[in-house]
C-alpha positions as CSV (number, residue, x, y, z in Angstrom):
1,X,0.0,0.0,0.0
2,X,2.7,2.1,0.8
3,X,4.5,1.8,-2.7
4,X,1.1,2.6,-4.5
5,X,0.7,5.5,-3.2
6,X,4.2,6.9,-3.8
7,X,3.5,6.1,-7.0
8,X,0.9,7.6,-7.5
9,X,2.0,11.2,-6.1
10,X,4.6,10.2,-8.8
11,X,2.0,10.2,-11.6
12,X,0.4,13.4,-10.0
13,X,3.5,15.6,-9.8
14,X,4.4,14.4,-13.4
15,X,0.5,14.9,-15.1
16,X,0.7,18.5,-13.2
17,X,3.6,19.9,-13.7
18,X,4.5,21.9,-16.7
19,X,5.7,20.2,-19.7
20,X,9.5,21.3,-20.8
21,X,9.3,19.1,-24.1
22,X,10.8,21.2,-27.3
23,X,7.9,22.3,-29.9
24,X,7.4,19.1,-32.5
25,X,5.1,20.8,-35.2
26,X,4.3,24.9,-35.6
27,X,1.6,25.3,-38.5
28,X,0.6,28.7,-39.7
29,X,-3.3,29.1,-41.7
30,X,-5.0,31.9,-42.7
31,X,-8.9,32.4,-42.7
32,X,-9.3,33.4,-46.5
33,X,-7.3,34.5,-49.3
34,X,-7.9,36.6,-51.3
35,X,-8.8,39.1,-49.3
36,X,-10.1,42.9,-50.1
37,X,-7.9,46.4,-49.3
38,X,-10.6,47.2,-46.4
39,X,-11.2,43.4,-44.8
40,X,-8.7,41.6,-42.5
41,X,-7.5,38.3,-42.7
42,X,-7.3,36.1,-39.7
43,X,-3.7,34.4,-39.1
44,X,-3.6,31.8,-37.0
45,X,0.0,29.7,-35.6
46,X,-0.2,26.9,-34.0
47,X,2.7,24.9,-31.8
48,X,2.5,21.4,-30.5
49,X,5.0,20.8,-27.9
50,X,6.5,23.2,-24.8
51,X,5.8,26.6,-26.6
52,X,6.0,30.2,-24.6
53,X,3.3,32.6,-25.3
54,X,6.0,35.4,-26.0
55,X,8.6,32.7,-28.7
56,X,7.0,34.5,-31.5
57,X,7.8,38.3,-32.7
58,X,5.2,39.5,-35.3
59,X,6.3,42.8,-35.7
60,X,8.0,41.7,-38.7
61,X,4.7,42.0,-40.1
62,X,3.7,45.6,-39.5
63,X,5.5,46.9,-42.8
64,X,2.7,45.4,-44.8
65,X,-0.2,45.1,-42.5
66,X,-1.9,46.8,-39.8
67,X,-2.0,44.1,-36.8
68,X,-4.3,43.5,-33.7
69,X,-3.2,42.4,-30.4
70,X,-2.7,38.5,-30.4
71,X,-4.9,36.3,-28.3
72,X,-2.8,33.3,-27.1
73,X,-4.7,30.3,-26.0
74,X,-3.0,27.0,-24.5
75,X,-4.5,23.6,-23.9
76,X,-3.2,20.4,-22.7
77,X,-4.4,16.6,-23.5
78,X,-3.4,13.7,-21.4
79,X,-4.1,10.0,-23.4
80,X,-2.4,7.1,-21.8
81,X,-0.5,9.4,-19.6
82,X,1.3,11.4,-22.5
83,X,0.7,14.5,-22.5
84,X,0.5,16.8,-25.2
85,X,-0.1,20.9,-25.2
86,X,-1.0,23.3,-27.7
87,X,-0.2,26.6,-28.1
88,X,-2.2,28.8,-30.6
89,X,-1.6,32.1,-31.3
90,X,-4.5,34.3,-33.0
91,X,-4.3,37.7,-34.9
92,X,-6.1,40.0,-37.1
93,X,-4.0,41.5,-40.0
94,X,-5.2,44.6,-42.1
95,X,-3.7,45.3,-45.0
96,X,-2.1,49.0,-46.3
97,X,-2.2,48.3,-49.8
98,X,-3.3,46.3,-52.5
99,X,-0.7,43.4,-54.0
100,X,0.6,40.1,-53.1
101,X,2.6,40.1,-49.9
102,X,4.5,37.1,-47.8
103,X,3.4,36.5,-44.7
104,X,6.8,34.8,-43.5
105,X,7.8,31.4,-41.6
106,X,8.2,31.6,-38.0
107,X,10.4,29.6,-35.9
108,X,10.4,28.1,-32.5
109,X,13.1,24.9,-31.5
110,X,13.8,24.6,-34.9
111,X,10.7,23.4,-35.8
112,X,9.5,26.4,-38.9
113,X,5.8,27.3,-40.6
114,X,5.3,27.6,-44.1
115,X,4.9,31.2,-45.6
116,X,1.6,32.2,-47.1
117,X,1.3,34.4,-50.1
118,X,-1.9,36.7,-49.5
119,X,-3.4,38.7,-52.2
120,X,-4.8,41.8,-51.1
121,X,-7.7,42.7,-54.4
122,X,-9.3,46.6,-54.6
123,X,-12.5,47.3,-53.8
124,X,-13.3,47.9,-57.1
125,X,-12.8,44.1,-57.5
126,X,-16.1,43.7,-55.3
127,X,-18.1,46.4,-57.1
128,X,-18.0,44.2,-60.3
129,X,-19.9,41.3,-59.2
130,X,-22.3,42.5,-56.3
131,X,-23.1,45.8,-54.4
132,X,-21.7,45.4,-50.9
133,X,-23.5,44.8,-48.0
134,X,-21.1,46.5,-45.3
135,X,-17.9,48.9,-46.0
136,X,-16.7,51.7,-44.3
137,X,-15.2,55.3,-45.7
138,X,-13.3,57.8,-44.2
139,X,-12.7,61.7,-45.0
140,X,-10.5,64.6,-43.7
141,X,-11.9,68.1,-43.9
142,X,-8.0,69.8,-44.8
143,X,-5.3,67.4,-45.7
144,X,-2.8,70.3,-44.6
145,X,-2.7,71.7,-41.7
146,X,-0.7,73.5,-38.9
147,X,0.8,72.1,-35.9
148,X,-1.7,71.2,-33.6
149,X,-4.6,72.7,-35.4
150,X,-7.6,70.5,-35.5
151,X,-8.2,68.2,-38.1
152,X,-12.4,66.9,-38.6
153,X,-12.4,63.4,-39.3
154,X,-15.5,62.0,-40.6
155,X,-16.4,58.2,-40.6
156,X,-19.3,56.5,-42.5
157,X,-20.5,52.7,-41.6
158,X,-22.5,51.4,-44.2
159,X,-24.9,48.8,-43.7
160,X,-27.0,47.2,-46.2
161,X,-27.7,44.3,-44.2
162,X,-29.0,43.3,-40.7
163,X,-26.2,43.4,-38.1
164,X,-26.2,41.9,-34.6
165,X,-24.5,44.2,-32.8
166,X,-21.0,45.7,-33.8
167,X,-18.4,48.6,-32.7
168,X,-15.9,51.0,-34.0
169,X,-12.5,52.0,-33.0
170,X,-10.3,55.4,-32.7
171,X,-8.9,56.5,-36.1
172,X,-5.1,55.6,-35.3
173,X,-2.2,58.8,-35.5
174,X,1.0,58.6,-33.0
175,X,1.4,61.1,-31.1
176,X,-1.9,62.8,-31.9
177,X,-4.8,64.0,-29.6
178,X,-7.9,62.5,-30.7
179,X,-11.5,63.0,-29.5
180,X,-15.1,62.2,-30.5
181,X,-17.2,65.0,-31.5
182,X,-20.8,65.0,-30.2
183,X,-22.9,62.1,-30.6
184,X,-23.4,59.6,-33.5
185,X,-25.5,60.6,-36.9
186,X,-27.8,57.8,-38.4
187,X,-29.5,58.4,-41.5
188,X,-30.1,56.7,-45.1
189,X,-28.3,57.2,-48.3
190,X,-28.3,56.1,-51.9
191,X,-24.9,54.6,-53.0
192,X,-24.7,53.1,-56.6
193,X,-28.5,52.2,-56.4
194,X,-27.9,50.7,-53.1
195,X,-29.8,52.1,-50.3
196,X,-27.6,51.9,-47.3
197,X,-27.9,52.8,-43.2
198,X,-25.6,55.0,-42.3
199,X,-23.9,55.5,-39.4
200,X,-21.7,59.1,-39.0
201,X,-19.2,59.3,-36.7
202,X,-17.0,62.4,-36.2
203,X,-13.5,62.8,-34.2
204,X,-11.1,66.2,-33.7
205,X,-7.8,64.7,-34.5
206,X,-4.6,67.4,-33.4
207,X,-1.4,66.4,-34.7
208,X,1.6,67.0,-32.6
209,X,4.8,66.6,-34.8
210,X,5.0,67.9,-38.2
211,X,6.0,66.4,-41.4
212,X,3.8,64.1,-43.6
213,X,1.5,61.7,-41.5
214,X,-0.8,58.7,-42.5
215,X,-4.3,58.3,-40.3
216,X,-4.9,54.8,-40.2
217,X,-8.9,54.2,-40.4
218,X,-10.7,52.8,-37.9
219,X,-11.5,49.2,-37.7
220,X,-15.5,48.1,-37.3
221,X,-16.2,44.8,-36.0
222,X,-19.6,43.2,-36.2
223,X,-21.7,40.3,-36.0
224,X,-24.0,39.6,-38.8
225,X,-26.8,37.5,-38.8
226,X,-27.5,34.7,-41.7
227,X,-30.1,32.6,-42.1
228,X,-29.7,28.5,-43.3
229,X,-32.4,26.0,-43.8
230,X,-31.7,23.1,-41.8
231,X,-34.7,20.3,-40.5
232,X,-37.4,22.0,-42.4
233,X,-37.1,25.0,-40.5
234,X,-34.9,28.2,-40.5
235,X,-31.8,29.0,-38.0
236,X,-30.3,32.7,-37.4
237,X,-26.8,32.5,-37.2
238,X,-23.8,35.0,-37.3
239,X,-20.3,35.2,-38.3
240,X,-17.6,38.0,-38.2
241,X,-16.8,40.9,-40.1
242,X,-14.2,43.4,-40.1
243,X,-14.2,46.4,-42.1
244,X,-11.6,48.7,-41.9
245,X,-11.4,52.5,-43.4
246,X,-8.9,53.9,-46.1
247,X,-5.8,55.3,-44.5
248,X,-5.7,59.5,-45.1
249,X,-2.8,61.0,-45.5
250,X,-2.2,64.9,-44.0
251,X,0.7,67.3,-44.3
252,X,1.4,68.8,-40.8
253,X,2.9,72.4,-41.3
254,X,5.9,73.4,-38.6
255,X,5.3,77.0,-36.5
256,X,6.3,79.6,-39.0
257,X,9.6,81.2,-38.2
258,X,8.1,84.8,-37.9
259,X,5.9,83.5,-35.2
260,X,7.6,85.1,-32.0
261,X,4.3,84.4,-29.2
262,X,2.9,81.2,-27.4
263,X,1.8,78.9,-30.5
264,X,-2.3,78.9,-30.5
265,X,-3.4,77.9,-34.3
266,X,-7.3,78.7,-34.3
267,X,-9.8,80.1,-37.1
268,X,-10.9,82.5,-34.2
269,X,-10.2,83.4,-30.7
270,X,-12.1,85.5,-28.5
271,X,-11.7,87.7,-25.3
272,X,-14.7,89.3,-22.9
273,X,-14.9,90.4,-19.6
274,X,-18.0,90.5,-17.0
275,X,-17.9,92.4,-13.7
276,X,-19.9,92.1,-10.8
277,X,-20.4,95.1,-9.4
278,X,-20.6,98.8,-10.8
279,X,-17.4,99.2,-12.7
280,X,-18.6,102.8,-13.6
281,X,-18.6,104.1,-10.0
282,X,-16.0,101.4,-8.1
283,X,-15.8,102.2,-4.0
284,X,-12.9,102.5,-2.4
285,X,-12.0,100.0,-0.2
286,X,-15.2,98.0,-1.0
287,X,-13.9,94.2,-3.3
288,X,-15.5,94.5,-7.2
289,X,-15.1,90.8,-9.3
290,X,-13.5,91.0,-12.7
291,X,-14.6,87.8,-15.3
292,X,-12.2,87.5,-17.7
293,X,-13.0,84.7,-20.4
294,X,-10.6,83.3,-23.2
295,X,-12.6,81.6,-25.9
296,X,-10.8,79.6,-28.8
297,X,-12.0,77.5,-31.9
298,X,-10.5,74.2,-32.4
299,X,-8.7,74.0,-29.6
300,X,-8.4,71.9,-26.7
301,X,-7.9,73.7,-22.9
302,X,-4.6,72.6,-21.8
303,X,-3.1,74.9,-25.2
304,X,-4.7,78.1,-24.0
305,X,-2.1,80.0,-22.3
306,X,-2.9,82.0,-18.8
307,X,-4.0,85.7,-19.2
308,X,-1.7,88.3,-18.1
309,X,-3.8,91.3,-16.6
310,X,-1.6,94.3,-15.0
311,X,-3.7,96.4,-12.5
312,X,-2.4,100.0,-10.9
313,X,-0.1,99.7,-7.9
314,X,-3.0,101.3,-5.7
315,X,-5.3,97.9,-6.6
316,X,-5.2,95.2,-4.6
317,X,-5.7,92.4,-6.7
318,X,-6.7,88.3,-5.6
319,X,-6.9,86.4,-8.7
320,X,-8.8,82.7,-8.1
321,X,-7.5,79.6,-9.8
322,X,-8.7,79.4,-13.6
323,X,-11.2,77.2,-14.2
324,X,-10.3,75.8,-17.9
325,X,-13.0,73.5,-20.1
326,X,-13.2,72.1,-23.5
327,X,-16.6,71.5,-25.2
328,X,-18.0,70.5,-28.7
329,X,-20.4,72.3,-30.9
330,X,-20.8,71.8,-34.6
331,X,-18.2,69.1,-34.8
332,X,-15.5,71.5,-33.4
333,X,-13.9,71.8,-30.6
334,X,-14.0,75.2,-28.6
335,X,-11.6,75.6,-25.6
336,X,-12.5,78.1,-22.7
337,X,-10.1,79.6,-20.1
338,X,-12.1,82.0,-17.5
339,X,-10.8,83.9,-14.7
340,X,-12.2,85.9,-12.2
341,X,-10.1,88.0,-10.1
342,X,-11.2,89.9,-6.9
343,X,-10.5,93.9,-7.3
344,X,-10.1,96.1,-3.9
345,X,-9.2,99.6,-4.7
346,X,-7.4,101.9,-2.0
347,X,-7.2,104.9,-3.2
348,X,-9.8,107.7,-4.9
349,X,-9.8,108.7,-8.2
350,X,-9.6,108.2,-11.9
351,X,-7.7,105.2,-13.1
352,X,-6.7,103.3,-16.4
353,X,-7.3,99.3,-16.7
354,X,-4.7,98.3,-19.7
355,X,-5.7,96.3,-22.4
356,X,-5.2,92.6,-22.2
357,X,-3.5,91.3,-25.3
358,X,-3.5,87.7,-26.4
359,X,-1.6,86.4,-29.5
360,X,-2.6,83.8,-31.8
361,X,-1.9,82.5,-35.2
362,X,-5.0,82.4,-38.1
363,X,-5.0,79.2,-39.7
364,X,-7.5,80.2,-42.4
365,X,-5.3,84.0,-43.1
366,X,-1.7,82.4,-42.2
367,X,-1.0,85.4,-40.0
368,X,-0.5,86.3,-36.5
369,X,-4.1,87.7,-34.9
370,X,-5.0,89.3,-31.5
371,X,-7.4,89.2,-29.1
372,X,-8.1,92.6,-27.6
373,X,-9.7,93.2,-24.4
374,X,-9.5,97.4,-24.8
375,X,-8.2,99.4,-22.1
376,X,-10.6,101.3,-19.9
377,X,-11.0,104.1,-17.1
378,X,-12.5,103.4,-13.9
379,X,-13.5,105.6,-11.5
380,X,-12.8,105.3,-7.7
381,X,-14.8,107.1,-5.4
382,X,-14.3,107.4,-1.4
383,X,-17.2,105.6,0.8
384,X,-19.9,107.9,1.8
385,X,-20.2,108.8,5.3
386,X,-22.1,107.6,7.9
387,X,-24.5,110.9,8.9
388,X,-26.4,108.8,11.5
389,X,-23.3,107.7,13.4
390,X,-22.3,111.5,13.8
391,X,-25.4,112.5,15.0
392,X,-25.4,110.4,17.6
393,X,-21.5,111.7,18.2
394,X,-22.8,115.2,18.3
395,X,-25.6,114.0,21.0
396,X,-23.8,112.5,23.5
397,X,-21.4,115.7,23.5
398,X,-23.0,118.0,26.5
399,X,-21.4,121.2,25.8
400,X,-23.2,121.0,22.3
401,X,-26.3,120.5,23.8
402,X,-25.7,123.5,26.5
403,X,-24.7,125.9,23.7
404,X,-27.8,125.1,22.3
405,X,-30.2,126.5,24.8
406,X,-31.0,130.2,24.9
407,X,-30.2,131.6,27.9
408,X,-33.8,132.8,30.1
409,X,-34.9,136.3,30.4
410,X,-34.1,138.4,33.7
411,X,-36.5,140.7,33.0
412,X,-39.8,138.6,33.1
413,X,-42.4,139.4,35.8
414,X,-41.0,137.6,39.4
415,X,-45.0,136.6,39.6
416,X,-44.8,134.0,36.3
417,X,-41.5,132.5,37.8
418,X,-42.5,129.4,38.3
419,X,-38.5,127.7,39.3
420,X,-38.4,125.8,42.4
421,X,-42.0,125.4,43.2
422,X,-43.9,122.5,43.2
423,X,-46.6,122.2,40.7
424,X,-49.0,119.7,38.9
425,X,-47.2,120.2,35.5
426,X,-43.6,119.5,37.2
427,X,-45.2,116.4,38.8
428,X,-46.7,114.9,36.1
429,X,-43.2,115.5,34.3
430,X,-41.4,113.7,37.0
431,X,-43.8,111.1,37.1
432,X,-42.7,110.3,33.3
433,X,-38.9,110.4,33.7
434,X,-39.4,107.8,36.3
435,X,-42.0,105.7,34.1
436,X,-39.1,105.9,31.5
437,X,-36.4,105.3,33.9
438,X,-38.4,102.0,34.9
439,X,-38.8,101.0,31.4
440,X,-35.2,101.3,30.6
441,X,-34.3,99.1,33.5
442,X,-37.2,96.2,32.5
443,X,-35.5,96.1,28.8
444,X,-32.2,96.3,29.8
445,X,-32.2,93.2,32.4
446,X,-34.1,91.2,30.1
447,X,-31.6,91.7,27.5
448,X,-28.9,90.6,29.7
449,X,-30.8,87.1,30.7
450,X,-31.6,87.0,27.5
451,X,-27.9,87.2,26.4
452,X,-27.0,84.6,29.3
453,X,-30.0,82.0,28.4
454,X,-28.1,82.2,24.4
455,X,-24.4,81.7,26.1
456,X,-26.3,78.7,28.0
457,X,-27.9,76.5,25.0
458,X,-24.8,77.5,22.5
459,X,-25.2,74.1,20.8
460,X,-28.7,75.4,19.3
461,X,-28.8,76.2,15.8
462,X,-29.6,79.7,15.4
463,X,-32.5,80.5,13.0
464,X,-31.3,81.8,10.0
465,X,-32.9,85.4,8.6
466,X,-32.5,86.5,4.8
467,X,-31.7,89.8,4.7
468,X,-34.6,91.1,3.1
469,X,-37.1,89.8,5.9
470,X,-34.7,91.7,8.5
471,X,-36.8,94.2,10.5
472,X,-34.7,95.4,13.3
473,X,-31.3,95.1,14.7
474,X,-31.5,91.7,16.6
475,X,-32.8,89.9,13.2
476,X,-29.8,91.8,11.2
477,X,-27.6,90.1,14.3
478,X,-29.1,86.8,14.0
479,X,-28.5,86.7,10.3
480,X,-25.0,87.9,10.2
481,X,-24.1,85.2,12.9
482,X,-25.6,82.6,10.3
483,X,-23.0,83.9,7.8
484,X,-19.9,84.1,9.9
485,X,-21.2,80.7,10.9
486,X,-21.5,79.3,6.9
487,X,-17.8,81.1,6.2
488,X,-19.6,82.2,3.3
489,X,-17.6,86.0,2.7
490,X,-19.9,87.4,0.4
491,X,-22.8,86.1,2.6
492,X,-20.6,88.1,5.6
493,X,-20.2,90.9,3.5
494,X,-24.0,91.3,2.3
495,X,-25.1,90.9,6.6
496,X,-22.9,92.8,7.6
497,X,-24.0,95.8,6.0
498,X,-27.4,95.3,6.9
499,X,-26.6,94.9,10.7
500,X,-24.3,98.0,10.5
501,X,-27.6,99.9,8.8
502,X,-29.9,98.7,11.3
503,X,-27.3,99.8,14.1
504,X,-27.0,102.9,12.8
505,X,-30.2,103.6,11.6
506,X,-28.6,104.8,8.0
507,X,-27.7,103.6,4.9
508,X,-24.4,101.8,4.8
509,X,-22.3,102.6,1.8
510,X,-18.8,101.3,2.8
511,X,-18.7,98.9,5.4
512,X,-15.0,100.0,6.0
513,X,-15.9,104.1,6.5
514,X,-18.9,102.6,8.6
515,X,-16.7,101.2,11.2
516,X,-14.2,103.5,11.2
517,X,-16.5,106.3,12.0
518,X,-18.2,104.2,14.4
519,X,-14.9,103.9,16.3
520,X,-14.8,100.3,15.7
521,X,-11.3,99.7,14.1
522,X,-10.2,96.7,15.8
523,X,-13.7,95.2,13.3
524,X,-12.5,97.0,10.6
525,X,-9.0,95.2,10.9
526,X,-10.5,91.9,11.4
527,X,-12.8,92.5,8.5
528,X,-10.2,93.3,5.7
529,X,-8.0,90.7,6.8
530,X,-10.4,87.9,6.5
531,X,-11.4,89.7,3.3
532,X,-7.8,89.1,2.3
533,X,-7.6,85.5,3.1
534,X,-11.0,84.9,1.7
535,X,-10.1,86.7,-1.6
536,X,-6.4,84.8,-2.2
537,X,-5.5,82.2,-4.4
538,X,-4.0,80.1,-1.8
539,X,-6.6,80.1,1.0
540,X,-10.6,79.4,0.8
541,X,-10.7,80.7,4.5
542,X,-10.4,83.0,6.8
543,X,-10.1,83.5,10.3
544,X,-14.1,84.0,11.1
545,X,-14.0,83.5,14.9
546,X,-11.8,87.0,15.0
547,X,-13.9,89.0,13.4
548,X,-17.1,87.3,15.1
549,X,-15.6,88.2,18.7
550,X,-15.1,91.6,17.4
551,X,-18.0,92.3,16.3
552,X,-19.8,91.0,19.6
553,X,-17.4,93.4,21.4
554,X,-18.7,96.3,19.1
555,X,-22.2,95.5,19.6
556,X,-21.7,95.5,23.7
557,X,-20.0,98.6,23.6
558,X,-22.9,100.3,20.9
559,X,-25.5,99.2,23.5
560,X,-23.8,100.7,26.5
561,X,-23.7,104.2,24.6
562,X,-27.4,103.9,23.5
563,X,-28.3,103.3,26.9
564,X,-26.1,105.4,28.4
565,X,-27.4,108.5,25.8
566,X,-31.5,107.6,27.0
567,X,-30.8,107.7,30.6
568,X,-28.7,111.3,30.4
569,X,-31.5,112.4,27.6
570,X,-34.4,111.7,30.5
571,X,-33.7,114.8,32.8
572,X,-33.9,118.0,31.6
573,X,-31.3,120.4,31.8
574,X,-30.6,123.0,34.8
């Protein structure tokens, strides 16, 4: 028992493991021949005995043919324990010309294949004896073009037949950039009496090498379905076909020597610019957005160069990343560059935005083209100021108020001097003071608990208030703690100036005059930084907790005065 089963994990080891015996027989068939310029013939080599799956090179073949990827397949047989394997290598071969060309013998251990002669017939061969059911053409719309200028490539499947199902691969150019354009076209069209489907199929091709290229046409595959009679009834069946489209040949033109700019070869470029905000009438200190967009024909983004825009040395300037995009339209390709840039001017007056210039080459007019953005004057005025914050300077001053009162006249009758004595009129008057006194002491304590009960239950969302639905100054406060929350700077900005209204009680033109008048610089500071940060290329946020603790600290102190201003304003003057 024990020497059976030795020999048996003999057996075992030797039916598993891989065979290292040298290749006996290599055979090499082809599927048909003769074969026409746009069909493919299928080459199949075929070793008996140890064979690799990488002993064969068949990029000899590539001079004459176009060639597919090879499918290897391997299979092993076992009869009366000798075991045999197969190797079979399987290719598609497309060929570049009419003629007779060699396919050669290959070699592995010695052992050789035959050669096969293949004649390669034109399609005009087929057009003598039958119309044809499925072919494929191919068209360029300019044969010479410019380096990297787009090419439209147009392919046509026509079917007269009934196809399974089927697909179509990527015209072939090295080096190239190719893309589909928009969707597929199906319509119907006569050919030589022949009505066939067509199928339209468009790609942007942009050569990046010059000299004289071949495009070699894309390959269709499909299964078609035929129809036997077999057992008195009728079986659908399908075999392969391969079409391939006539190669194109293009002559790529170099950059012209004269050209002295960043290459862009386009039948038209374009440059526009958008602002939001009122460009006529800019503020100073207040940010103003500046659009800039770079529009170019046949083009794909990554060749549209950055736009150089120079600003005064008074601007502050924070450009944003640019946001780049290619599209289709019309089977062409249009490229778009846009910028935006964030504009903060600091000082008043009149000022001149240069013109933007961008080079580019005309492919249709073989000449060097710009696109102008044309310079323009801007005009920068200061902030206006806030007339409600002064008054309310002016009111708390008492010597103002003294100067104010006209001084009383010693010569009135002793007998109508009514100072000093104690009267109906005077009581009633004191009676008020002290109603409003009381008053001001209620609302004042219950804004303070109110204040405390918010401090308490922090994690509770705060209800958010749009800005137009703000009625006083505690919604205006409610809302611009929403933005600060969000990190949203224009949101900040936009609250902001409602809350600084509602505080005090005037239109806000400049948020940055506001709180300057209003004594509030340390807000002001926090403000424009964040607005820096917010506005930079390198950072997305700010530091929003500053300016939201400034801000409460400015709205303590404006209480305090308010209050302090009605409780002085109660008594009248001695």
């Amino acid at each position: 028992m024990k020497y059976f089963y030795w020999a048996f994990c003999i057996l075992l080891i030797s039916v598993s493991s891989p065979a290292f015996s040298d290749v006996t027989t290599l055979t090499a068939t082809v599927d048909k021949n003769p074969i026409l310029l746009d069909e493919s013939v299928s080459l199949q080599i075929t070793a008996l005995g140890g064979a690799d799956r990488d002993d064969i090179d068949f990029s000899i073949l590539s001079q004459n043919f176009r060639i597919s990827q090879p499918s290897v397949s391997q299979s092993t047989q076992i009869i009366n324990f000798d075991r045999t394997t197969t190797t079979t290598w399987t290719l598609q071969l497309f060929p570049r010309s009419t003629g007779r060309f060699i396919i050669p013998s290959f070699t592995i251990d010695g052992k050789s294949s035959e050669a096969i002669q293949v004649t390669v017939l034109p399609l005009s061969e087929a057009a003598r004896t039958q119309p044809r059911e499925f072919f494929v053409t191919a068209e360029v719309d300019n044969a010479e073009v410019y380096l990297q200028q787009q090419v439209r490539y147009t392919v046509k499947i026509h079917l007269a037949g009934e196809i399974q199902r089927g697909s179509l691969s990527t015209p072939v150019l090295d080096g190239a950039v190719i893309e589909q354009l928009g969707d597929d076209k199906e319509y119907q069209e006569l050919v030589n009496g022949v009505r066939y489907r067509i199928i339209e199929r468009n790609f942007a091709i942009l050569p990046q090498a010059s000299g004289a290229f071949m495009i070699d046409g894309p390959v269709f595959q499909a299964e078609v379905l035929t129809s036997t009679r077999q057992s008195f009834a009728y079986f659908n069946r399908s075999r392969s076909i391969n079409r391939v489209a006539p190669a194109q040949t293009i002559i790529v033109l170099p950059i012209p020597e004269n050209y002295q700019y960043t290459w862009l070869p386009s039948e038209q470029v374009q440059i526009a610019e958008e602002w939001q905000g009122d460009v006529e009438q800019m503020v100073q200190g207040e940010p103003i957005t500046r659009t800039v967009t770079l529009t170019a024909l046949g083009l794909i983004e990554e060749q549209l160069p950055n736009i150089e825009a120079q600003y005064h040395p008074d601007f502050k300037t924070y450009p944003e990343q640019p946001i780049k995009a290619t599209v289709n339209q019309d089977n062409r390709l249009i490229a778009q560059l846009v910028q935006s840039t964030a504009i903060i001017p600091g000082q008043t007056g009149t000022f001149v935005l240069p013109e933007i210039r961008v080079p580019w080459f005309d492919v249709i007019n073989k000449q060097t083209q710009f696109a102008v953005l044309p310079a323009r004057s801007v005009r920068v005025v200061a902030p206006a100021q806030n007339t409600s914050t002064d008054n309310q300077e002016i009111g708390n001053n008492p010597v103002s108020s003294i100067n104010d009162i006209t001084e009383p006249d010693t010569n009135i009758n002793s007998s109508n001097d009514y100072t000093g004595r104690f009267t109906p009129i005077a009581w009633g008057f004191d009676l008020l003071h002290l109603l409003l006194i009381a008053v001001v002491i209620i609302l004042t304590s219950l804004l303070i608990w109110a204040r405390k009960l918010g401090n308490t239950t922090g994690a509770v969302t705060k209800p958010y208030y749009k800005n137009k639905d703000v009625n006083n100054e505690a919604e205006a406060w409610n809302a611009l703690n929403h933005s600060l929350e969000s990190a949203n700077i224009s949101q900040v900005q936009q609250s902001l100036k409602v809350w600084l209204t509602q505080l005090s009680q005037s239109k806000v033109q400049s948020i940055t005059n506001t709180l300057k008048v209003m004594g509030a610089e340390h807000v002001a500071v926090a403000f424009n930084s964040l607005l820096k940060e917010a506005y930079s290329s390198g950072h997305k946020t700010g530091d929003y907790a500053a300016l939201k603790q400034a801000l409460y600290d400015m709205r303590q102190r404006e209480h305090a005065k308010q209050l302090s201003h009605t409780n002085t304003s109660m008594y009248p003057i001695q």
